[in-house]
N, C-alpha and C positions, 0 to 999 in steps of 0.2 A: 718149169722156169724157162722154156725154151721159148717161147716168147718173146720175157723179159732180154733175153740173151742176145735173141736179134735187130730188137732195139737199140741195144746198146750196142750193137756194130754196127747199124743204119746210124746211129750217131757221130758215130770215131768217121766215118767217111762222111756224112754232112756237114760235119765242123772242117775236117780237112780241105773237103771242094771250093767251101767260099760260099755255095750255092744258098743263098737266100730262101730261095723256095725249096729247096727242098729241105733248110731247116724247118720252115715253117710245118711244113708237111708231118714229118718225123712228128715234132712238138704235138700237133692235132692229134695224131694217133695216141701218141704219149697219155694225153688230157683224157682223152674218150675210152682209154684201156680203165686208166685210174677212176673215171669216175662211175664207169659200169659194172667195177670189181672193186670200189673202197672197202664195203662192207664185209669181204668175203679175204679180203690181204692178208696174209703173215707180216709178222716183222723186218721178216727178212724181204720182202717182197714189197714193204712201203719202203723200206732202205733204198733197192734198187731203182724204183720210180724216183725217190728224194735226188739218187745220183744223175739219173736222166736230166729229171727235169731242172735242174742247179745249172747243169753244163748246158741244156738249151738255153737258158735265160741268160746266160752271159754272151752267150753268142745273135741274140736277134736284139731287133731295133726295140724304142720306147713304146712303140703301138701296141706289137705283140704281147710286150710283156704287161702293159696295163689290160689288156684283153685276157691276159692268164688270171693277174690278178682278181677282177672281176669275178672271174667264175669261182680262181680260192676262194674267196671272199662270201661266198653263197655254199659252201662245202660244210657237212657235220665236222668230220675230220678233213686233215692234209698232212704231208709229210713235213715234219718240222722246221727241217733245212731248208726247206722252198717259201715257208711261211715268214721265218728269219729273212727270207734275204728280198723277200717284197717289201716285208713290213718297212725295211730300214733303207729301203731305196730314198735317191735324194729327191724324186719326183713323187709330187705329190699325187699326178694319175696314177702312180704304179701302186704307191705305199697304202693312198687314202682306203678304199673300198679294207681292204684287208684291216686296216687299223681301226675302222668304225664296226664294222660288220664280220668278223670274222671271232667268234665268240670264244671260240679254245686259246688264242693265243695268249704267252704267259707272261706274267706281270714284267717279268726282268724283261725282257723285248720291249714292251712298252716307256719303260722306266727309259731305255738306252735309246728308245726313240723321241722321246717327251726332252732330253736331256741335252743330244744331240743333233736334232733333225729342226726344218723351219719351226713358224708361229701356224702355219698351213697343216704340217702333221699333228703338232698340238690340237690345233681347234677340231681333226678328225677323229682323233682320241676323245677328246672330252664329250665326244655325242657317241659313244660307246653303251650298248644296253646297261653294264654294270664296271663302275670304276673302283678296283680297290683302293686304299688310303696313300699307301707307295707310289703310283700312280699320281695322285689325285695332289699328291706333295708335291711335286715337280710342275704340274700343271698352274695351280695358283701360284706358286712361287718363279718361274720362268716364263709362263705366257703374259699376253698383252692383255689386254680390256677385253675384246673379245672373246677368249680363248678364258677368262676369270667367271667373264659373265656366260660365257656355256657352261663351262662345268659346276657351276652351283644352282642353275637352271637343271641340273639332269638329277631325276631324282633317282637315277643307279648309282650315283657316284657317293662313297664313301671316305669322310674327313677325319682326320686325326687332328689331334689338339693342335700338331703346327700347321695341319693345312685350314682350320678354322682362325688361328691366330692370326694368318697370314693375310687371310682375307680380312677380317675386321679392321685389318690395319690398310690392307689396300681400300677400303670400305668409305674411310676417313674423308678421302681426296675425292673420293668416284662417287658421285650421284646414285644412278643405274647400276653399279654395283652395292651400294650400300641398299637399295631397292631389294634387288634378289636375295640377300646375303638374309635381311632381316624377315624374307619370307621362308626360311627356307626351313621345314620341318627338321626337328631333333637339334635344331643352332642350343647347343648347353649358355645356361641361362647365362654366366659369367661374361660370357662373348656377345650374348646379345644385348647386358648392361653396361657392358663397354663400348658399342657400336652407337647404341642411344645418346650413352654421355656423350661422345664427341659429336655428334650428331645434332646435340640441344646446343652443344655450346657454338658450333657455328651458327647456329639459327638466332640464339643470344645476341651473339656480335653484330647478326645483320640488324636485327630488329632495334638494337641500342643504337645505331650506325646512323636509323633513318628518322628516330626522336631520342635523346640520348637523355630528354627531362623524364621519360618515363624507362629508363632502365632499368630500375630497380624495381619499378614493379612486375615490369617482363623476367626477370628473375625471379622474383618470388613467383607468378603464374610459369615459368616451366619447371620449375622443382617443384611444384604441387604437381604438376603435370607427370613427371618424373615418376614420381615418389606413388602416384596412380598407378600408372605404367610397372613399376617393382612390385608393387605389390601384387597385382591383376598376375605378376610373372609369378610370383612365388604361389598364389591359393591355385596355380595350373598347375605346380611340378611335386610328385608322389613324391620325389626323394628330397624336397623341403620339408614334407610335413614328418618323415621320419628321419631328418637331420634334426628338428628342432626337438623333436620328443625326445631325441637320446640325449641335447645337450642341456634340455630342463632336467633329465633325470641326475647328470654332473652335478647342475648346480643348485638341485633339492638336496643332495647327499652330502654335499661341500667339496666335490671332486673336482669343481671346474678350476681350473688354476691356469699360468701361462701356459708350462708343460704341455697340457692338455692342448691348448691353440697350439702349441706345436708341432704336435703329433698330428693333427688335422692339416697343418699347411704343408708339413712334410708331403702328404698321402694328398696332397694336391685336393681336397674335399674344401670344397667352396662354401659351399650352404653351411656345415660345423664353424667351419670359421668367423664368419661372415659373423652368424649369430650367436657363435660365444663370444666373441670379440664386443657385439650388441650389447650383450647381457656384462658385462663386466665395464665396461665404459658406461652404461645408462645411457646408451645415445638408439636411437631408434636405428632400424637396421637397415632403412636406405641412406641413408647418411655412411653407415658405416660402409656399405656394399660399395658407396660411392669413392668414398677414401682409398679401397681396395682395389677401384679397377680405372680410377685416376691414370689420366696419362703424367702427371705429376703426385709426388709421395711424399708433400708435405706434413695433408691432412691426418696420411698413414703416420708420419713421425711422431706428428700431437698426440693421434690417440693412445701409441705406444709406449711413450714416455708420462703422460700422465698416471698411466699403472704400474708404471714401474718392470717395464718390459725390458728385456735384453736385446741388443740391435742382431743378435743371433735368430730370434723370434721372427724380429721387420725383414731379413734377408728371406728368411722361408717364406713368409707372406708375398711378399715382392715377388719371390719366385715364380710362385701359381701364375700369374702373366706374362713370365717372362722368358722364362723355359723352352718354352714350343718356339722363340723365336732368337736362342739364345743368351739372352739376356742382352744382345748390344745395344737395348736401348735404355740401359741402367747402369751408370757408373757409380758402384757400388762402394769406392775408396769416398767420392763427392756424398753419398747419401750418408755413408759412415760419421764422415765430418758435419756433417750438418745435424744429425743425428747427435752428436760430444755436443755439440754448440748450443743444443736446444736446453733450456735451463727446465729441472721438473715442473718450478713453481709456475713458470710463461704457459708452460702445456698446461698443465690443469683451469688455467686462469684461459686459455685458448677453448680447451674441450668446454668449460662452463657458457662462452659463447656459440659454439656448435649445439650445445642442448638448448639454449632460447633460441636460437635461432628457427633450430629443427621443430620447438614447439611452435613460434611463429606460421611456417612451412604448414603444419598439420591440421592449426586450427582453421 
């Protein structure tokens, strides 16, 4: 360790001098020890470089240390404390290399730099070889356009239900991000039926906008369109065709009941719901997927009260979209009430036009 020992007194009097160069000095030796001996270190011995090299870096200018950075930045290993305190620099020379390219460091650093740091340390994060979901939450949900549209462009990065939720909803307003978002391998089906919907109904608008004597038939041509589109999604995903088999075997037995919808929308299982919900309305299942992932929860109320559902039922359902983004876009006391208001006989006489309709749609 004798060495290490005289480093660390070459430092206690570089820092004390003032001398510039010869902190710089020190520092080189410091870099060229570490990275000729990384692989061969004790604990005790990446400690003592960690304490060097912490106290060089507070002590020299922004060149030096985005020049240190640089080289971490291309390192298997680094001492943690020195990796910490690049990462979360306020400059983006010092921080970026390390935060793009520096593959060991750990999610919480990220998290605390994604959370606290510019739109600039974001967008060097989100072009990281692999982003986990903690990460990748903070990313969509605090960066701008740019920094949304990197990270669903990277196919390292991994999304959780609110970092997909987030997006479809940023998705709505953004062109180029509704772009990326609906290209993006593994998007769960739910998210990408919801991205579409708002997606047709802006297109709707323009198109009624620009001859509004044929709107009606532009509606009926995008819900055939639609309704193409849902289905093309469902004969692609393994876990529709083993949703639906287990919910025909329910209701060949006589087991399908509300209950049952409930215990699926509890468990957040989209495809059971979706299509025992089908099967027990007689309504076809884009129609119903459609009710379900509605930016509004009228359609949801018809279908639920015409069988006689509990509005205990409509909150879990409602849930599955609304959860990953807390719910604040559902005032649940307003759906309650509107939910009392709706008389059984109006729904069922409501759902009765949703089934001509939807056979209209189909034929």
């Amino acid at each position: 360790m004798s060495t290490y020992a005289t480093l660390i007194d070459e430092l206690e009097t570089a820092v004390a001098s003032g001398e510039i160069g010869r902190r710089a000095n020190v520092m080189q030796r410091v870099t060229d020890l570490f990275v000729s001996n990384s692989g061969r270190l004790s604990d005790a011995q990446i400690a003592v470089f960690d304490d060097v090299m912490i106290r060089l870096l507070k002590e020299t200018n922004d060149k030096a240390r985005a020049k240190f950075g640089q080289l971490v930045a291309g390192l298997e290993t680094a001492p943690p404390g020195i990796v910490r305190q690049l990462a979360l620099d306020d400059s983006i020379e010092i921080a970026g290399p390390v935060l793009t390219r520096f593959d060991q460091i750990g999610a919480d650093i990220l998290v605390e730099s994604a959370t606290t740091k510019s739109q600039e340390h974001l967008l060097a994060i989100s072009k990281r070889r692999e982003i986990p979901e903690s990460v990748t939450d903070v990313l969509v949900e605090r960066g701008n356009q740019q920094v949304a549209v990197s990270t669903t462009e990277n196919p390292g990065a991994s999304f959780s239900e609110f970092g997909y939720a987030t997006l479809v909803g940023r998705a709505e307003t953004d062109g180029e991000l509704a772009v990326c978002v609906w290209k993006r391998p593994g998007l769960p089906r739910q998210h990408l039926l919801t991205l579409f919907a708002a997606a047709s109904e802006t297109v709707q608008r323009e198109l009624a906008a620009v001859d509004p004597n044929k709107s009606e038939e532009i509606k009926t041509l995008i819900a055939r369109a639609r309704n193409e589109l849902q289905s093309h999604s469902r004969e692609a995903s393994p876990q529709y065709s083993t949703a639906r088999a287990h919910v025909e075997s329910l209701r060949d037995s006589g087991a399908l009941s509300e209950s049952r919808i409930l215990t699926f929308a509890r468990a957040k299982q989209f495809d059971e719901t979706s299509i025992a919900l089908s099967m027990m309305c007689d309504l076809p299942e884009p129609a119903v997927e459609r009710a379900m992932t509605h930016s509004q929860f009228d359609q949801l109320l018809v279908l639920a009260r015409s069988i006689g559902f509990s509005f205990q039922t409509v909150k879990a359902i409602l849930s599955m979209r609304t959860e990953a983004a807390d719910g604040s876009d559902v005032d649940l006391k307003q759906v309650s009430e509107s939910f009392s208001k709706l008389g059984p006989e109006t729904a069922k006489k409501t759902l009765q036009y949703y089934r001509l309709r939807a056979r209209t749609i189909l034929d």
